[in-house]
N, C-alpha and C positions, 0 to 999 in steps of 0.2 A: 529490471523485471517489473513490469506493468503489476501484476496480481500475484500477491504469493497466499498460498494458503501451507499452512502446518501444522502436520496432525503425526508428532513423534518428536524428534529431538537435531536441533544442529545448536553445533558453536561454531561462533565465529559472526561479523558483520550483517545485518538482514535488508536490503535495500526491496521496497515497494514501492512503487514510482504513483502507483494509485491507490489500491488496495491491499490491506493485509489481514488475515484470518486467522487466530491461535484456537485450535481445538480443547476441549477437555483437556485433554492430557498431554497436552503438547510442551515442549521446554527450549527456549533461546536463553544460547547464554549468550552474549555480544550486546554491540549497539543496533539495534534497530532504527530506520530511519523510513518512514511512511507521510504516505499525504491524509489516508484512511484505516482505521486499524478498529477491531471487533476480536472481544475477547471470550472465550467462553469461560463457564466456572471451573475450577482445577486449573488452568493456564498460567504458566509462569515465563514472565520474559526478568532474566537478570542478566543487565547489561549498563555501561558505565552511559550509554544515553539513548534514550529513546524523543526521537523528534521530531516534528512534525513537520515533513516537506511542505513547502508552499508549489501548490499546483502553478501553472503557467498559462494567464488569462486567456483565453480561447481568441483567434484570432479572426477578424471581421470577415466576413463574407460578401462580395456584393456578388450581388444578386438581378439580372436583366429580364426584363420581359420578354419572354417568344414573338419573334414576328410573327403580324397576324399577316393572313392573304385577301 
């Protein structure tokens, strides 16, 4: 899952491949594993790891000029 947001309760593993959002009152019990993560106040993650995915270098573009006429 690209973006996860949670605003209430799971257990079990949390996979955010980009982004991840714990609400006020939100509660993970598991491992969390994110590239980006924002916590609000009240938010509790318990879980035996919380860790910081390494994003995947963005991959070159080339890029051509239009022919002109």
């Amino acid at each position: 899952m690209a973006h996860l947001v949670v605003n209430g309760t799971i257990v079990g593993p949390v996979h955010a491949a980009d982004f991840g959002r714990a609400a006020a009152r939100s509660r993970v019990t598991g491992d969390v594993h994110y590239a980006s993560i924002e916590m609000h106040l009240g938010a509790v993650v318990d879980g035996g790891w919380c860790t910081r995915a390494l994003r995947p270098e963005p991959k070159a573009v080339e890029l051509k000029l239009a022919k002109t006429q």
